[in-house]
C-alpha positions as CSV (number, residue, x, y, z in Angstrom):
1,X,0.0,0.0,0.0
2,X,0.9,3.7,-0.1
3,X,3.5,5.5,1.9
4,X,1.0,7.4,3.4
5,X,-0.9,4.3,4.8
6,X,1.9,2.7,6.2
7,X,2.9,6.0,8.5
8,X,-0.9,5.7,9.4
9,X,-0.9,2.2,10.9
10,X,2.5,3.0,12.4
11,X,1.9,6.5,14.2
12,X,-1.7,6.5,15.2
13,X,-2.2,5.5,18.6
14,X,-3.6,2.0,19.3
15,X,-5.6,0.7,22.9
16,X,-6.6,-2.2,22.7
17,X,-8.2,-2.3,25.7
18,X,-11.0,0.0,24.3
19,X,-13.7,-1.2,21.7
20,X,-13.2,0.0,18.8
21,X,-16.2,0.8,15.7
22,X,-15.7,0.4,12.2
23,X,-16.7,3.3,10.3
24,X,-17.1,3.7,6.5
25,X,-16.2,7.0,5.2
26,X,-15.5,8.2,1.2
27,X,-13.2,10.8,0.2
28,X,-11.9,13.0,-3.0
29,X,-9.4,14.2,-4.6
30,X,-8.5,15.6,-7.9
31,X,-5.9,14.0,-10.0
32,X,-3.1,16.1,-11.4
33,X,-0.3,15.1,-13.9
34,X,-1.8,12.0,-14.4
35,X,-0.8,10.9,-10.7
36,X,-3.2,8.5,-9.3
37,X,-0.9,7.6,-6.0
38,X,-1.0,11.5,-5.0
39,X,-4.5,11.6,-5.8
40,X,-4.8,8.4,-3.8
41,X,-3.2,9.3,-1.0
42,X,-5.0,12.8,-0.7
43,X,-8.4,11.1,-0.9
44,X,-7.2,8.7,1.6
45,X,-6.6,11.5,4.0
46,X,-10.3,13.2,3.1
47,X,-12.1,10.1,3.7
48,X,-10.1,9.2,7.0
49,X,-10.6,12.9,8.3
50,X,-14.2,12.4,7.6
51,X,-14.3,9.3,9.8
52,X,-11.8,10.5,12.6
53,X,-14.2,14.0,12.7
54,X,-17.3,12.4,12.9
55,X,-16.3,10.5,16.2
56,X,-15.5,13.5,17.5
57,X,-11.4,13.0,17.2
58,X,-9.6,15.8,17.1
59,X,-6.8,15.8,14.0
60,X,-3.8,18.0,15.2
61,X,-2.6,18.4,11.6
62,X,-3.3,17.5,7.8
63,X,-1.1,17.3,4.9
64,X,-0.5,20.1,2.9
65,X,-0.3,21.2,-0.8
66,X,2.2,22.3,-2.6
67,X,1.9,23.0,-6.6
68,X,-0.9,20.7,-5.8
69,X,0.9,18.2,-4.6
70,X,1.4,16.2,-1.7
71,X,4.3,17.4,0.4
72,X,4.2,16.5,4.0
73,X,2.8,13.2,5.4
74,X,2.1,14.2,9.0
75,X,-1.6,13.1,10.1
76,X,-1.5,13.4,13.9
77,X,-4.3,12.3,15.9
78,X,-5.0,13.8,19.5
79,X,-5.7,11.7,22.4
80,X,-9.3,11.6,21.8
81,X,-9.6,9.4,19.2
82,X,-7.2,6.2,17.6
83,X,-7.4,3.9,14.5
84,X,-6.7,0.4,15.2
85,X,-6.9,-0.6,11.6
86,X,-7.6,0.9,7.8
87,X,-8.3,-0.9,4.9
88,X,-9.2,0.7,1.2
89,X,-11.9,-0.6,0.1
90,X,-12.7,0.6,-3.5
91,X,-11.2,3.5,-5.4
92,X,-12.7,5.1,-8.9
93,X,-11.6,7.8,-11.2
94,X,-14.6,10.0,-12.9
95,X,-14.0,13.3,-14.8
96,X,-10.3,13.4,-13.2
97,X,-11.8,13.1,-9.7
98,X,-10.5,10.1,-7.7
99,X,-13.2,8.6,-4.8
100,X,-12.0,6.2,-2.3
101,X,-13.9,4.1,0.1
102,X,-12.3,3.3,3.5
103,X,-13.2,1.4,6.3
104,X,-11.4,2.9,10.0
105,X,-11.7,1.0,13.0
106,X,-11.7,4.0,15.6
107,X,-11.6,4.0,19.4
108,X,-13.2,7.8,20.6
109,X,-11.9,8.1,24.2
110,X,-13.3,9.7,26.7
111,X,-13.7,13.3,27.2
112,X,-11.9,15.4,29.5
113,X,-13.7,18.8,30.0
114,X,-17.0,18.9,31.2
115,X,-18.0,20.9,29.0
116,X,-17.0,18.9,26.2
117,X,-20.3,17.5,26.3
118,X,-22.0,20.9,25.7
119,X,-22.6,22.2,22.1
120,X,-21.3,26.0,21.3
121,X,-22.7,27.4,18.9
122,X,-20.7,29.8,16.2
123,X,-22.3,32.9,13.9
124,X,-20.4,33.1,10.2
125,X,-19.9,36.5,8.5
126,X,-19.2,36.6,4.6
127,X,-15.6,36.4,4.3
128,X,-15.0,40.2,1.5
129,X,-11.5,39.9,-0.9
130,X,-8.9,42.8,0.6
131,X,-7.6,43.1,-2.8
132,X,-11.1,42.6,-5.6
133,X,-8.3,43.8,-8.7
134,X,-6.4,40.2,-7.8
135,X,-9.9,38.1,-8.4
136,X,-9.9,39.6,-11.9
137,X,-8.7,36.9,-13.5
138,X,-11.2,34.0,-13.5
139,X,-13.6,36.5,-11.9
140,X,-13.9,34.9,-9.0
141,X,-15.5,37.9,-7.1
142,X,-17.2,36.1,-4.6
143,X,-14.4,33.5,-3.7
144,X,-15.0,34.8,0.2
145,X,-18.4,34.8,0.2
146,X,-18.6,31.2,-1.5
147,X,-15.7,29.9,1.1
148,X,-18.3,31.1,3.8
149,X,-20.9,28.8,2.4
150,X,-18.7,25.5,2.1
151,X,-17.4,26.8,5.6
152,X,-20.9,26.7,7.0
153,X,-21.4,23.1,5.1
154,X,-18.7,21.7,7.0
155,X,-19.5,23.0,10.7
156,X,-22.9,21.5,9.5
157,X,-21.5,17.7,9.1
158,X,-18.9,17.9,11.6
159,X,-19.4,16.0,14.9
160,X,-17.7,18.3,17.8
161,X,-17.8,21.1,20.5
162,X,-20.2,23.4,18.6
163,X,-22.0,23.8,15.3
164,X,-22.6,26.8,13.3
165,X,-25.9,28.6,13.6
166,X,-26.3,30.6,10.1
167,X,-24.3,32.6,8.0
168,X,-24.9,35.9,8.3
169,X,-26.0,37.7,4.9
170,X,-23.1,40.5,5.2
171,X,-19.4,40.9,4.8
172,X,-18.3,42.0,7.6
173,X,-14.6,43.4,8.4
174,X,-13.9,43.3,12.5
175,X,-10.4,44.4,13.1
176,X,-9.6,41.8,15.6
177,X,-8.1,43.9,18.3
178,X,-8.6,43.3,21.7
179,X,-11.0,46.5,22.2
180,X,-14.1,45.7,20.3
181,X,-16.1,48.4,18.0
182,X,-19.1,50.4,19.6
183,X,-21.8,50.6,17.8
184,X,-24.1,52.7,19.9
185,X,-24.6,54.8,23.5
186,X,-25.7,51.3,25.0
187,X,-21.8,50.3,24.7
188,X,-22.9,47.1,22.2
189,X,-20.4,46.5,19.8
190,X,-20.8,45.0,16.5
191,X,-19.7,41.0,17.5
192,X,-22.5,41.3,19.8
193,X,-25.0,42.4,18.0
194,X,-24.6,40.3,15.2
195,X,-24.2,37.5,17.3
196,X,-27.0,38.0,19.3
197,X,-28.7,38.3,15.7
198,X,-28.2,34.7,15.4
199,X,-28.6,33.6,19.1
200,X,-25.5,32.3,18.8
201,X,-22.8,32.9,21.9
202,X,-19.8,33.1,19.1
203,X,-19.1,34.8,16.1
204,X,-16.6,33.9,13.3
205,X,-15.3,36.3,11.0
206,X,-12.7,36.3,8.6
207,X,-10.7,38.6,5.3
208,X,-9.5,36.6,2.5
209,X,-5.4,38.4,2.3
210,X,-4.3,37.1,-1.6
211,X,-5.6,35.1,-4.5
212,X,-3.2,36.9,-6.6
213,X,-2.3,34.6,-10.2
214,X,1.6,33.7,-10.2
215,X,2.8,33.9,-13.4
216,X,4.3,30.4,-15.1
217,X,7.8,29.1,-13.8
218,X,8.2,26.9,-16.6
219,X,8.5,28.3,-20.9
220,X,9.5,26.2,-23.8
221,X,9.9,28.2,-26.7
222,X,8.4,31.3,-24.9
223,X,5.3,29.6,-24.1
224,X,4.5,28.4,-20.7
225,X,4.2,24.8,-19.9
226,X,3.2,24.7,-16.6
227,X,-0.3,26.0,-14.7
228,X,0.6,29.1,-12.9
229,X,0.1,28.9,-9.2
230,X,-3.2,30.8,-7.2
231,X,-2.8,31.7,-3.4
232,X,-5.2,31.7,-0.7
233,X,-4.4,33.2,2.1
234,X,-7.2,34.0,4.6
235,X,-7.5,35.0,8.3
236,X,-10.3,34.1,10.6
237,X,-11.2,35.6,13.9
238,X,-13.5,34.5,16.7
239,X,-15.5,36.5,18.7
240,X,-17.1,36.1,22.8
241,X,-20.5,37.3,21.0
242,X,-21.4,38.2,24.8
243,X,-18.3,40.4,25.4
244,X,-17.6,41.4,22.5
245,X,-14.1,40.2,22.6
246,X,-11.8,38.4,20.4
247,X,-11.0,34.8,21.8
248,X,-9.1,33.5,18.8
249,X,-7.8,33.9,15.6
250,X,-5.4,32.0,12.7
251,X,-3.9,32.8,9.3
252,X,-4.0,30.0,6.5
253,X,-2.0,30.0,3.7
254,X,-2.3,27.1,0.5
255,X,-1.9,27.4,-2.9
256,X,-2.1,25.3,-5.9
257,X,-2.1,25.4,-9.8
258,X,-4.7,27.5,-11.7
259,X,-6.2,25.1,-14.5
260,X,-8.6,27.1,-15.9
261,X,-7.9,29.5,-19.1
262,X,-6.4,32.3,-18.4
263,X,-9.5,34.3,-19.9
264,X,-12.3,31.9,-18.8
265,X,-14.4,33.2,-15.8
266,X,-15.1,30.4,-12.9
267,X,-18.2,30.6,-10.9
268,X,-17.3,30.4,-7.2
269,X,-20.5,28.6,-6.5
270,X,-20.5,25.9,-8.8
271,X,-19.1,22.3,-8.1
272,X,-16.8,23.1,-11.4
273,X,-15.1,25.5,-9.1
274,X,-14.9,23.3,-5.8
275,X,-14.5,20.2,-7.5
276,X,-11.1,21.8,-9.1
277,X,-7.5,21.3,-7.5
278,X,-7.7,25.0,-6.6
279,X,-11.2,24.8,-4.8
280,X,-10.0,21.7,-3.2
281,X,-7.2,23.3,-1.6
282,X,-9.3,25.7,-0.3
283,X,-11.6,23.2,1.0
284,X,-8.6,21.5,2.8
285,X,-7.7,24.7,4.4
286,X,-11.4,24.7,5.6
287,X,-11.2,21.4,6.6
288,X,-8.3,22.5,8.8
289,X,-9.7,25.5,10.2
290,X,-13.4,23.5,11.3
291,X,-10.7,21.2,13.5
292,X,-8.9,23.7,15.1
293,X,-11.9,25.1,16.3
294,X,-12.6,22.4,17.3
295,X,-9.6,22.1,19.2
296,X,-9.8,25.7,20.8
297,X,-14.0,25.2,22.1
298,X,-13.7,21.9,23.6
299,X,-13.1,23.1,26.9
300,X,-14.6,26.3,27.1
301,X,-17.7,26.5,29.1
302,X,-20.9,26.9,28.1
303,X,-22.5,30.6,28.4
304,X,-26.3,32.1,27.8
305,X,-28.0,35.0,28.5
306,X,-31.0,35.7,30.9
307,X,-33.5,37.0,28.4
308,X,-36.8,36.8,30.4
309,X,-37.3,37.7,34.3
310,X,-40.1,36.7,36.3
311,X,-41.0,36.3,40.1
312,X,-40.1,32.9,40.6
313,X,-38.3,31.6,37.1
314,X,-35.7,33.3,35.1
315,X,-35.6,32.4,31.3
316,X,-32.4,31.8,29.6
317,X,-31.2,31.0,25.2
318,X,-30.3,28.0,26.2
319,X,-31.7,24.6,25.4
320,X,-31.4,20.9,24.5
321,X,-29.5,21.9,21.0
322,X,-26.9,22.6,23.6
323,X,-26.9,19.8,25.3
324,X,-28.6,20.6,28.5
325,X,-31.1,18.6,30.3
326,X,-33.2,19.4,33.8
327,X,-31.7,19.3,37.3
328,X,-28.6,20.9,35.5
329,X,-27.3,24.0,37.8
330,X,-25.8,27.2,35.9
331,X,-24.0,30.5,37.5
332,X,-25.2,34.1,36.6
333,X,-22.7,36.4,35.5
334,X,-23.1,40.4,35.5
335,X,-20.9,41.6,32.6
336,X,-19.5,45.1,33.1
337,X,-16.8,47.8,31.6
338,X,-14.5,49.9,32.6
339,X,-12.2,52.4,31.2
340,X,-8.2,51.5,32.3
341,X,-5.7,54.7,32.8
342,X,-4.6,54.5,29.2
343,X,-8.0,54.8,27.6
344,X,-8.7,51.2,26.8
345,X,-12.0,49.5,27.6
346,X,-11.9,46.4,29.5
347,X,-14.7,43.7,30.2
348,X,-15.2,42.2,33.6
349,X,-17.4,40.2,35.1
350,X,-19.1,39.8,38.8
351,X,-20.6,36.6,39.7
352,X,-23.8,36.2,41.3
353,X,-24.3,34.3,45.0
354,X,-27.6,32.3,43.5
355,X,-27.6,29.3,41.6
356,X,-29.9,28.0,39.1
357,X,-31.3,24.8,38.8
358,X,-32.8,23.9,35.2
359,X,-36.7,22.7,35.9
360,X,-38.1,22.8,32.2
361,X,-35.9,22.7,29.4
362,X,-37.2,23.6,25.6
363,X,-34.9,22.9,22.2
364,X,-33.8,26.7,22.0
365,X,-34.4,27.5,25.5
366,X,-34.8,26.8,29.0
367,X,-36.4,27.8,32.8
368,X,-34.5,27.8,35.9
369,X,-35.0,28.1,39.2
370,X,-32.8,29.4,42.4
371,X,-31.5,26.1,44.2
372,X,-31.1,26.8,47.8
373,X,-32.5,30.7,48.3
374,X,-35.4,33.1,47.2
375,X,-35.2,34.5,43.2
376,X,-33.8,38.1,43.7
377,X,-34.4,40.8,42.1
378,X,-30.3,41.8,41.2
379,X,-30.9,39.1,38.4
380,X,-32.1,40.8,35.8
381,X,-32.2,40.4,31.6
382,X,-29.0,40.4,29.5
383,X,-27.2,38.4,32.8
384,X,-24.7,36.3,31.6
385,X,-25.0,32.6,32.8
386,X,-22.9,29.5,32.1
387,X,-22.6,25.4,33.2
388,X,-21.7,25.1,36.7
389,X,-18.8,22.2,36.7
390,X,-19.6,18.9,38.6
């Protein structure tokens, strides 16, 4: 079998003393030059991703493309999740796309966070070009906006801390610096509004940097012989859409050969586009950046927001989606600002003496109780509240 397989078997991490499922998972991948065991081995990784993801694994790293090749063969797999054994099962070539079935034997382990077993969920902006003169050729305008939408399809399959709510109609630009944007006298800043727009308790932004066209490396005769390369290079920046702050943000950067004429125009949204080496690179980087979310929310807690006060029940965004159920006990939070000596505006929070117990739970939302002492009245709408640990 393929190089790639044999690191597989020999650097995932096996326990035998866990039971193990088989999962069947396919995966793509375009082939270029004529190579079917690069093609192979990228569609390998695709489908095994797909299987190690949908367990709920966490993959620390993927391989990555170069010229539209294969040019690393790291594939680490965190502690949450092993592969005891791989086989191929079928492989096909249609239209210069190669499909592999696999079948992974994988051991999920155990979480270690208790709020692992919570669901966050994320708010997507459009993702606008920096630089719309570099999308010119091809006329691929709405590459960021398109990358949004295959961004939101896979936060929609993937099996993890959090899923993504909707994708918000706009492109949105947040510098992500570490004092947030107000929008109006009520100190709301722009993560939280369009975050509470979704109901969502994150936001996810991002800027595509460069799809600039590299010019041939390669002439015979004056004419070029090989595809000129196409960057990507995108940054992505998450937002506490209750704060207001930025919790986390990465650069990307892939590129791979540019097959199309140089004076056809590519629509971003068809499969034509996603389907080609190009799209698929940017779908890897995708792939990448839906992991180490992953990867960054498993641990952090769950957070709501009071949005209903009565005498003896206060009501809260949170529901069953999230992965609450009755009896559970949350903490109330009183977000505040403050302005430090140099001018910069700070969040804090206060926490509140009463504890809520869940007594009727809905999908979107829930009703809670105070546990040991009388509902008081210094609980009031817009509280913060969050998953009391075990």
């Amino acid at each position: 079998m393929t190089r790639l397989l044999l690191i597989l078997f020999l650097y995932l991490s096996v326990n035998v003393n866990v039971s193990a499922q088989w999962f069947d998972a396919k995966g793509r991948a375009s082939v270029v030059n004529n190579d079917k065991d690069i093609a192979r081995n990228m569609a390998v990784q695709d489908a095994l991703q797909h299987a190690l993801l949908y367990t709920g694994a966490q993959v620390n790293s993927i391989s990555q493309l170069s010229n539209g090749l294969l040019n690393s063969d790291r594939f680490e797999v965190r502690s949450s999740g092993s592969v005891r054994n791989l086989l191929l099962v079928s492989e096909e070539i249609i239209d210069g796309i190669m499909t592999v079935q696999i079948r992974a034997d994988i051991m999920p382990s155990k979480s270690v966070c208790h709020a692992s077993t919570t669901t966050k969920y994320i708010a997507l902006t459009k993702f606008p070009l920096r630089n719309r003169q570099q999308a010119v050729n091809g006329a691929i305008f709405e590459v960021g906006s398109e990358s949004a939408q295959q961004l939101l399809e896979q936060m929609s399959v993937f099996k993890g801390s959090y899923l993504a709510s909707q994708l918000l109609p706009i492109n949105q630009v947040i510098a992500p610096h570490s004092q947030p944007f107000i929008t109006d006298q009520s100190n709301t800043s722009a993560p939280q509004l369009l975050a509470a727009q979704a109901d969502s308790q994150y936001l996810l932004t991002g800027e595509i940097h460069d799809v600039s066209l590299a010019k041939p490396t390669s002439k015979w005769f004056g004419m070029a012989s090989n595809n000129p390369m196409r960057q990507f290079i995108a940054s992505y920046t998450l937002f506490d859409g209750l704060t207001g702050e930025k919790v986390w943000s990465k650069r990307y950067s892939t590129q791979a050969p540019w097959t199309f004429e140089r004076t056809q125009k590519i629509d971003p949204a068809t499969q034509e586009f996603w389907s080609n080496v190009y799209g698929a690179s940017i779908v890897s980087q995708l792939k990448q950046l839906t992991n180490d979310l992953n990867i960054f929310m498993q641990c952090q807690n769950l957070r709501g927001q009071v949005i209903k006060v009565d005498n003896e029940f206060v009501t809260v965004n949170l529901g069953k989606r999230h992965g609450l159920k009755v009896g559970d006990e949350l903490m109330v939070h009183h977000a505040t600002q403050f302005t430090d000596s140099r001018g910069i505006l700070r969040q804090s929070t206060q926490v509140n003496g009463t504890t809520l117990q869940i007594r009727t739970i809905y999908n979107n939302h829930l009703e809670a109780i105070a546990k040991d002492a009388p509902l008081y009245g210094d609980i009031q709408s817009d509280a913060i509240v969050s998953l009391k640990p075990n």
